[in-house]
GUDREN-813263 format. One line per 5 residues: number of its first residue (from 1); their letters; for each residue z, x, y of N, C-alpha, C. Coordinates in steps of 0.2 Angstrom, whole numbers. Example, Ala and Ser with C-alpha at 12.3 -4.5 7.8 and 13.67 -1.06 7.14 Angstrom:
<vokes>
1) AS) 39:66:-28:39:62:-22:39:66:-16  35:64:-11:36:68:-5:39:64:0
</vokes>
This chain:
<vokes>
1) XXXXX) -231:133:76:-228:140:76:-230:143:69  -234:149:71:-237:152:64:-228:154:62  -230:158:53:-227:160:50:-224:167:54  -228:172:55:-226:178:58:-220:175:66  -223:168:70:-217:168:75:-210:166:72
6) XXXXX) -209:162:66:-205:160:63:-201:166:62  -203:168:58:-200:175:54:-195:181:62  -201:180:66:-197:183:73:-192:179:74  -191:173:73:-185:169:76:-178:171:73  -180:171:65:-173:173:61:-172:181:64
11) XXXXX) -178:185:62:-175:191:64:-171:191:71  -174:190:77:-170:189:83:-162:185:81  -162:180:79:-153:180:76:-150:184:75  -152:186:66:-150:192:64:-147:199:68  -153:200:74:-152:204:78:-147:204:82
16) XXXXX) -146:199:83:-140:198:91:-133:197:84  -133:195:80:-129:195:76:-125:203:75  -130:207:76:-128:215:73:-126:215:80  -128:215:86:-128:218:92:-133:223:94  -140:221:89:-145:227:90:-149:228:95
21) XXXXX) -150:236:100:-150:234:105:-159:236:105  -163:232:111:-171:231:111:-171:235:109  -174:242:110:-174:247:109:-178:247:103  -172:247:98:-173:246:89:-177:240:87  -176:232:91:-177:229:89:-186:229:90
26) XXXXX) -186:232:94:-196:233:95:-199:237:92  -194:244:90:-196:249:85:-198:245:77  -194:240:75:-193:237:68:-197:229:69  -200:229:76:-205:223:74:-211:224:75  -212:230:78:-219:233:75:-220:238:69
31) XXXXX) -226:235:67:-230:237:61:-230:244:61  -228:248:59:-232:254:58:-239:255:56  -240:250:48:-247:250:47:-249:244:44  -253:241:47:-256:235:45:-262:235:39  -262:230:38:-269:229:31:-273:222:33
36) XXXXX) -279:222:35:-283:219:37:-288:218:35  -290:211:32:-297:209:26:-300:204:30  -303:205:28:-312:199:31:-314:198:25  -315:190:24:-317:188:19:-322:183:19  -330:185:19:-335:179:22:-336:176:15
41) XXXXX) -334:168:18:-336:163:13:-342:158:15  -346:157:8:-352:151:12:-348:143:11  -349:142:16:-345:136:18:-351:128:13  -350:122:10:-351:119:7:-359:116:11  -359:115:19:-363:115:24:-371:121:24
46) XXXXX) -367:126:20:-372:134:19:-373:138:24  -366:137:31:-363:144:34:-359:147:31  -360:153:34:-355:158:32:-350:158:38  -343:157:34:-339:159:40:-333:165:38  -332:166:41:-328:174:39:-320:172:41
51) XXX) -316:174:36:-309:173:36:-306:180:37  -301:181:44:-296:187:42:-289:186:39  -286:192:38:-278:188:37:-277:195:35
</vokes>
């Protein structure tokens, strides 16, 4: 389970805890704005492999 599915688990608690109805809960679990990097590394082999995150 990545980090981002975790984080939705507690939030869905939380959520049913308030009584938040879907609606809210899909507006506040999407991103309005993301930030997105590439980072090519030369690998010890002498590819390059490229990391996002």
């Amino acid at each position: 389970m990545s980090t981002f599915d975790e984080v939705n688990v507690f939030f869905d608690r939380a959520a049913d805890r308030l009584g938040m109805a879907d609606g809210v809960r899909e507006m506040l679990r999407s991103p309005w704005r993301e930030l997105r990097v590439t980072v090519p590394v030369r690998m010890d082999n002498g590819e390059i492999e490229v990391f996002t995150g």
